[in-house]
N, C-alpha and C positions, 0 to 999 in steps of 0.2 A: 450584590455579588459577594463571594467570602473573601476574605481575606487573604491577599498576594502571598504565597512565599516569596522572601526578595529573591532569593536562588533561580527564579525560575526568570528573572526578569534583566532587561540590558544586555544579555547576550552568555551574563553569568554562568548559568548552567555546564558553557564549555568550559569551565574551570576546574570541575570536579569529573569532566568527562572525555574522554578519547573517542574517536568516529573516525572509522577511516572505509572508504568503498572500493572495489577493487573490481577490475573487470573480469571476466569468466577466460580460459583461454579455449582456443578454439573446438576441445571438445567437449563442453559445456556448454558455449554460446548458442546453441538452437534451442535449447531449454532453457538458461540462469541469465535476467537481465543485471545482475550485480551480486557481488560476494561484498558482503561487510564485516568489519569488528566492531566493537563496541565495548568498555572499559568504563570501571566506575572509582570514585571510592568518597563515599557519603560519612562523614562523623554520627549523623542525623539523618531519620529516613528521606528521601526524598519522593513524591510521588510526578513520575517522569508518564507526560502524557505522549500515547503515541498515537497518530492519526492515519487513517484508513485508504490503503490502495486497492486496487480490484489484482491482487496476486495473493498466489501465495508463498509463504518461508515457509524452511526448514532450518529448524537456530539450535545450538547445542548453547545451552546456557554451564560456565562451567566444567565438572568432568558429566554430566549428565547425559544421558541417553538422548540422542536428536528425537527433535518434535516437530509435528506439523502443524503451522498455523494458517488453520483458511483465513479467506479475504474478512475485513470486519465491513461489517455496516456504520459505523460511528464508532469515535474515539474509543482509547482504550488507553486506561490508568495501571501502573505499576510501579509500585513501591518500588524501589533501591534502595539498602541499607548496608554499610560498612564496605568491604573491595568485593566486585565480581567481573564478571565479563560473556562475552557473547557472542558468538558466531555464525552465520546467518548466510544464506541463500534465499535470493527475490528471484522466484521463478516466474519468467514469463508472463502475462495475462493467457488464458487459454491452454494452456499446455498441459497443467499438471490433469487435465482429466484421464490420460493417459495412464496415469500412474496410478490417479487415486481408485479404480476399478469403478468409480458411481459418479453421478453429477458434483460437478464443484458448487452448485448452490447446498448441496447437503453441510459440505465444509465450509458455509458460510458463519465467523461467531464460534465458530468451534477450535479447538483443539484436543491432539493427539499424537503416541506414540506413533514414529514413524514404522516401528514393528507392525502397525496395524496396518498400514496400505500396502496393496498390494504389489505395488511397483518400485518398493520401498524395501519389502522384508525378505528375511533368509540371509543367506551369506552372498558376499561377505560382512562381517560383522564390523561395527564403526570403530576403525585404526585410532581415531582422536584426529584425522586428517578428513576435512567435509567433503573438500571439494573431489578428492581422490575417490572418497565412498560413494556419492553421487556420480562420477563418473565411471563408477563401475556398475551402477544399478538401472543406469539411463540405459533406453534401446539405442542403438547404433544408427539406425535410421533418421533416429530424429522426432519429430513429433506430427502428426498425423494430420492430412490438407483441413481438415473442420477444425483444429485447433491452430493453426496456421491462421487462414480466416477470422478466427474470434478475436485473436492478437490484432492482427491485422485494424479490425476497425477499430478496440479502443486504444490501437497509435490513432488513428484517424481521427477520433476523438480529442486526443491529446494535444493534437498538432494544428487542431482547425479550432480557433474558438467560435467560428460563426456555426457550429454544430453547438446547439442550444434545443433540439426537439427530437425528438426520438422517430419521429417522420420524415426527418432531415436526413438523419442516420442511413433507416430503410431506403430510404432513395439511392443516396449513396451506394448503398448492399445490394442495390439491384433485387432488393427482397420484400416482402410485404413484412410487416410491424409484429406480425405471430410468430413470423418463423425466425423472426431475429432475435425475437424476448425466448424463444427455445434454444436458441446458437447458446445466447449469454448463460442461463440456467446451465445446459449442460456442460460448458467449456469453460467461462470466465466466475461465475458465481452470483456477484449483483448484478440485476438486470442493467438493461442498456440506459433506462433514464438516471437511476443513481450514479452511473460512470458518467454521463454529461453532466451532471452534478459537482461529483467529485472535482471535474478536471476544469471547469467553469469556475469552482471556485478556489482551486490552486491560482490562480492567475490574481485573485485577492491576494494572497499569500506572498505572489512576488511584489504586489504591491507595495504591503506592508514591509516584506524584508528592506526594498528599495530606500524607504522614508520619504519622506516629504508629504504634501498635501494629498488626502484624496478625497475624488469630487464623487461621494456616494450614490447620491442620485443619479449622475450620467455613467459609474461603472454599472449601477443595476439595470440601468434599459442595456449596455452593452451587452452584457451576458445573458441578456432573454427575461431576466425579472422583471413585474409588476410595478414594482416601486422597493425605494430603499430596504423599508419593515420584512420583506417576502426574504430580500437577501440576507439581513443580518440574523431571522430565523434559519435558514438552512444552512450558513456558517456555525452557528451554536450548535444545531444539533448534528454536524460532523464534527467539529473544532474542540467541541466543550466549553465556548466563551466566545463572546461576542468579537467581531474582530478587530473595533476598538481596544477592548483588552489583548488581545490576541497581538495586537501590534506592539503592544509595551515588552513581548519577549526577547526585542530586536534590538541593537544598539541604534543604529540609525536614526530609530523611531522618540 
């Protein structure tokens, strides 16, 4: 492995950095599961790794023009250098297909202006107030029963760790296994096994943040894996790093 920045490790990071999350008020919340800031100020660049949910933001980095960022598939690396800051809406899982005019698996890995969607552009133009401009461009109604649904199960996901198979799921859905891998494509973006993924192995993660001992072997049959090797690959390639390493970001640890 390369070489640690110490910055990124012991809990360090929040030294040079502001985080704060803010709830949506009530006519946001059918759409925006969090409004965030984010504040830096780097002497030296830092590259701030950031890891993958099944939603999507809209983040005004600066005075810049708001951007849409679909769901990612695996980590995702960004430089910080000298003071900036960021502001950001996590919308929903399922919802934004409303907005985005096309499947959110298209916005999978991708970004763009928010000029470009269509539930997005025209007036009013961004005041420098997010949440105000999103609540002027969202429909009044709220977000549509299939996108309702798709949210739906991956809370259900979220919330159940004995959901581990994507059969499981459909059961669950009252649905067969096609027409749910169709739900996610058009509504959430990554299909329904990578969100069992994801959220199986968030549960590492609180792990880790906790500290103390972990018994590798008996978390990976917990979460549906083969054996240890199976899990500490599919950590790596959402994490960027083994979660051995991955654990050293944390003071506890």
């Amino acid at each position: 492995m390369p070489e640690r920045d110490p910055r990124e490790l012991g809990g360090h990071w929040r030294t040079a950095q502001t985080i704060a999350v803010h709830e949506p008020d009530a006519g946001l919340a059918p759409w925006v599961e969090r409004l965030w800031t984010a504040s830096w100020e780097y002497a030296e660049p830092y590259r701030q790794k950031i890891v993958p949910l099944p939603q999507v933001h809209v983040s005004v980095i600066d005075d810049l023009p708001p951007r849409v960022v679909g769901p990612r598939s695996r980590h995702l690396v960004r430089e910080l250098a000298g003071r900036g800051s960021v502001v950001g809406a996590a919308f929903r899982p399922g919802v934004f297909r409303a907005l985005a005019g096309r499947p959110v698996a298209e916005l999978v890995d991708r970004e763009l202006d928010a000029a470009d969607v269509p539930g997005l552009a025209g007036e009013p133009r961004f005041p420098g107030d997010l949440a105000a401009w999103l609540r002027a461009h969202l429909p009044a109604e709220g977000p549509p029963r299939a996108a309702r649904e798709a949210g739906e199960l991956v809370a259900h996901v979220a919330a159940d760790p004995t959901v581990a198979r994507v059969d499981r799921l459909a059961a669950a859905a009252g649905t067969s296994m096609r027409t749910l891998q169709r739900l996610f494509a058009e509504h959430v973006g990554p299909g329904p096994k990578w969100v069992i993924r994801r959220y199986r192995l968030q549960e590492v993660v609180a792990r880790l943040e906790a500290g103390g001992r972990v018994d590798w072997a008996d978390l990976a049959a917990t979460l549906g894996y083969a054996d240890q090797g199976h899990l500490s690959r599919d950590f790596t390639d959402l994490f960027g790093e083994p979660p051995t390493w991955y654990a050293r970001r944390y003071p506890a640890s």
